[in-house]
N, C-alpha and C positions, 0 to 999 in steps of 0.2 A: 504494500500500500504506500504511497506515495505521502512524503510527510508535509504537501503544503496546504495552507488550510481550508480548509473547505469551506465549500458555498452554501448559504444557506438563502431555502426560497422566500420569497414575501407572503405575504397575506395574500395579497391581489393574485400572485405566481398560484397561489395554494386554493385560490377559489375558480382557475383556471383546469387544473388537475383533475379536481374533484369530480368531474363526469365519467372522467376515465377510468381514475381507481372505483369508483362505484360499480359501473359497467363491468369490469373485471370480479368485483364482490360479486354481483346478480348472477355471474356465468359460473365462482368455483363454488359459492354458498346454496347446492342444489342437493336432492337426497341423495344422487350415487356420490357426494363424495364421501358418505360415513362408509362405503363396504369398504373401502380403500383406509380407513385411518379409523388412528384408536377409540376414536369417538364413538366405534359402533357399539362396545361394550357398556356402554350405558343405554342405548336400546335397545340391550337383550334383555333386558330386565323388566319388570313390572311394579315392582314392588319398589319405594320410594328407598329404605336404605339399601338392598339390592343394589343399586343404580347408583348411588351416590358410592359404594363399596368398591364397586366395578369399577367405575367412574376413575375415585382417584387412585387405585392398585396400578390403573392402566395408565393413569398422567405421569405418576411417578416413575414410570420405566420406559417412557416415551423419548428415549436416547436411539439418533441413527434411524435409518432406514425402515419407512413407514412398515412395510412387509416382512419385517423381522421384527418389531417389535408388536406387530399386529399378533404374529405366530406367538411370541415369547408370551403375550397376555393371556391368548387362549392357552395356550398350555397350563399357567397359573393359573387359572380357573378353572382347567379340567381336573388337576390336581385337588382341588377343593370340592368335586360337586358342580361345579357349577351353584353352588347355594352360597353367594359370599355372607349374608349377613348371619345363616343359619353357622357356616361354621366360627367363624366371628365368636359369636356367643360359644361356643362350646368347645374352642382351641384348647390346645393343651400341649406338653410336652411328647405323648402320644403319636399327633397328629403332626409332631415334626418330623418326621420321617418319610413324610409323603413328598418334601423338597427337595430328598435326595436328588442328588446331581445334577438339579436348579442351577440356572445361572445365566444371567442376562448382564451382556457387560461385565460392570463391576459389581452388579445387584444380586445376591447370594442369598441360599437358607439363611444363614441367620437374620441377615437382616427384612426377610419377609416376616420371622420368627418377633423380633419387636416389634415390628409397623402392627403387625397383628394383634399382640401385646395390647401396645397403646389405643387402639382401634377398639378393642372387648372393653376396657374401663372408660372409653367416651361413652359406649354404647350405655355402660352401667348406670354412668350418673347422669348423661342429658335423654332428650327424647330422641335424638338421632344424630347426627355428624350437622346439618347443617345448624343445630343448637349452639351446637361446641365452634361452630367459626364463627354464629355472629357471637356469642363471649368473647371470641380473638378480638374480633373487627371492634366492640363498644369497649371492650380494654385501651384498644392501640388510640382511639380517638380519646378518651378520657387521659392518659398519656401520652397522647404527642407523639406517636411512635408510627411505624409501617405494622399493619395490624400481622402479617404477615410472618413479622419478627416472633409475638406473641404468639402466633399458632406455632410454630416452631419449638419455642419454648413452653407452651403449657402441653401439647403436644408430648413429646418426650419423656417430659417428669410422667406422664400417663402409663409408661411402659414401666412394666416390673422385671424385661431381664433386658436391658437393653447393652449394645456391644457399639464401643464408642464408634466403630469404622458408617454403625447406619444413620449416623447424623449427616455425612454428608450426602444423604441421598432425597433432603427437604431441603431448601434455600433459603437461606437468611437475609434479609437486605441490608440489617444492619450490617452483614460484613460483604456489602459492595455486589450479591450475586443479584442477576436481572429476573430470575425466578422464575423461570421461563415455563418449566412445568406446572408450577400452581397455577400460573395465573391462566395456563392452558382452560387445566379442568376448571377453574373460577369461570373462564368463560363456555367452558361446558353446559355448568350449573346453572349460571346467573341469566346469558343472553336469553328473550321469551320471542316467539313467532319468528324463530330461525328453523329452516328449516333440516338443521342439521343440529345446531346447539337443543342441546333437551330442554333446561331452563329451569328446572325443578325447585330452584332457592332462589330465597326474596329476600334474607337477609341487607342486604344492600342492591343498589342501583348498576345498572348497566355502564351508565356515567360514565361512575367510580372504577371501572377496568382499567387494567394497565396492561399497555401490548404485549402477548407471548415473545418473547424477544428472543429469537433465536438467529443462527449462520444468515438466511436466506433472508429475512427481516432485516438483520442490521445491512448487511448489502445493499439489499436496494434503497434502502432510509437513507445512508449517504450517498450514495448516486445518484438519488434525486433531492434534496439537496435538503432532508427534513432532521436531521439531524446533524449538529456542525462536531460532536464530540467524536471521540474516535475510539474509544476504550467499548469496550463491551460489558456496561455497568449497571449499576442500579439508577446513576444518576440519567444514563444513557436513556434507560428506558423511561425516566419520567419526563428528559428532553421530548422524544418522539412521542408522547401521550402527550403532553400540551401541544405538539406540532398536530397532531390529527386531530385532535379535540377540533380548531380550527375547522375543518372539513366536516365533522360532525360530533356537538358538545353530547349527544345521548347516547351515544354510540361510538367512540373511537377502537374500542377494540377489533370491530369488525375489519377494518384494516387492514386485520391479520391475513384475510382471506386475499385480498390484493397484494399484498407483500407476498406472503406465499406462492400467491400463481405467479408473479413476476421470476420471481426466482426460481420455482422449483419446476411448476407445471410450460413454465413456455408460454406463457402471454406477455404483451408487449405493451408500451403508449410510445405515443409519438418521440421521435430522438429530441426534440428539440425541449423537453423538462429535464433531458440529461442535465445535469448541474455539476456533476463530479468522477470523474474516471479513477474506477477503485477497479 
C-alpha cells in the first residue's frame, strides 16, 4: 500500500455515490445469498434461542472462505444434534468428546468447551442471549464504554472452565480490534425487513450498527475514498460508520453488502469515484 495520504470524498462526492452503492445492496441483499454464507444457520432454526445459538456459534468462526466455514458450522452443529439451545442447557464434560478432532483455524474443542460454558449460565440467569446483550449494550452507555467491550467481559466471567487461549476468539474494542464478527451476527440479529438478515433483537436500533469491517470492506473504503485512516482498527471502523451514516443515518450497516460485492463478488461503479489506488 502506498504511504501517501489518502483522499477523502465530500459530502456532495458521497450523495453522488449513493445510487450506486444502493443498486449494488438491492442486487447482493437477495434470498440466495444466505445458501452461500453463514447467515443461513440462523434460518435453520425456528425457535428464537435456537437461532440466536446458531447465529453466533457460526459468526464467531466466520474466518476465511465463505465455503469452509459454511462446512466447518455445519459440522458443529451436527456434532450437537442439530439442537443448539437443547444441548446448551445440558452440556457437560460428557459431551466433550463429541469435538474430538474439531478444528477450524485456530478455533478448537476447548475453546467450543467455554463458549458453551458461558452460553449455559447466560441461558440460567437471563430469559435468553438477546437479554444478556442489551445488559452489555445499557452497561456500556451508563459507562461511557463500547458496549461490546462489556459483553466480552461479562461474557467470560460466565464460563466456569474457561482456557485463556478462547478469549481471543471474541473482540474487544477497547484493545483497538474492528470486531468484525460481532458486529456481523449484531447485524444478523438486529437489521428487520432484510431479506437475508433474520432481525430477531430489538435491543437497540439499526442506526446504532457499526460496519463488519473486514479485508474486502477496508479495500474498497479507501479506494473510494471513505475512509482517510489506514490501520485496520476500531477507530477505523467508526471512521467508515460516520462516513456511511452520511449515505444512510438508519441504516449504515447495510453497506456491508456493497462493500462486499465490490470486493468479493465482482460488481463494479463507475472508475471515476476511484479516489485512491491501494
Amino acid at each position: 500500500m502506498s504511504r501517501s495520504k489518502l483522499r477523502k470524498r465530500s459530502r456532495k462526492s458521497l450523495s453522488e455515490l449513493k445510487p450506486y452503492l444502493d443498486k449494488i445492496c438491492d442486487e447482493v441483499e437477495k434470498p440466495d445469498y444466505i445458501r452461500h454464507d453463514p447467515v443461513q444457520f440462523m434460518h435453520a432454526f425456528s425457535n428464537k434461542k435456537d437461532i440466536e445459538i446458531a447465529g453466533f456459534l457460526a459468526a464467531i468462526m466466520a474466518w476465511g472462505r465463505r465455503d469452509i466455514v459454511v462446512a466447518k458450522v455445519n459440522d458443529l452443529l451436527r456434532r450437537i444434534g442439530y439442537s443448539p439451545c437443547d444441548f446448551v442447557m445440558n452440556y457437560g464434560q460428557r459431551q466433550f468428546q463429541l469435538f474430538e478432532n474439531f478444528k477450524h483455524r485456530t478455533f478448537k474443542p476447548i475453546d467450543i468447551h467455554g463458549i458453551l460454558l458461558a452460553l449455559q449460565n447466560i441461558y440460567r440467569e437471563f430469559d435468553d442471549f438477546e437479554a444478556f446483550w442489551k445488559m452489555c449494550y445499557q452497561r456500556g452507555r451508563s459507562e461511557q464504554r463500547p458496549f461490546l467491550a462489556v459483553f466480552n467481559q461479562e461474557f467470560f466471567k460466565r464460563s466456569t472452565d474457561l482456557a485463556s487461549r478462547t478469549k481471543k476468539h471474541l473482540s474487544n474494542p477497547e484493545k483497538g480490534s474492528t470486531c468484525k464478527r460481532l458486529y456481523m451476527f449484531l447485524r444478523w440479529a438486529i437489521r428487520k425487513n432484510s431479506p437475508v438478515d433474520p432481525g430477531i433483537w430489538a435491543f437497540m436500533d439499526a442506526s446504532e450498527l457499526l460496519i463488519p469491517f473486514d479485508v474486502h470492506v477496508a479495500r474498497q473504503a479507501r479506494r473510494y475514498g471513505l475512509v482517510t485512516r489506514r490501520s485496520n482498527d476500531w477507530k477505523t471502523v467508526l471512521q467508515l460508520t460516520d462516513t456511511l451514516k452520511v449515505m444512510n443515518p438508519d441504516d449504515p450497516a447495510r453497506y456491508d453488502y456493497a462493500l462486499f460485492g465490490i470486493g468479493a463478488l465482482g460488481y463494479e461503479i463507475p472508475r471515476r469515484f476511484l479516489l485512491n489506488r491501494i
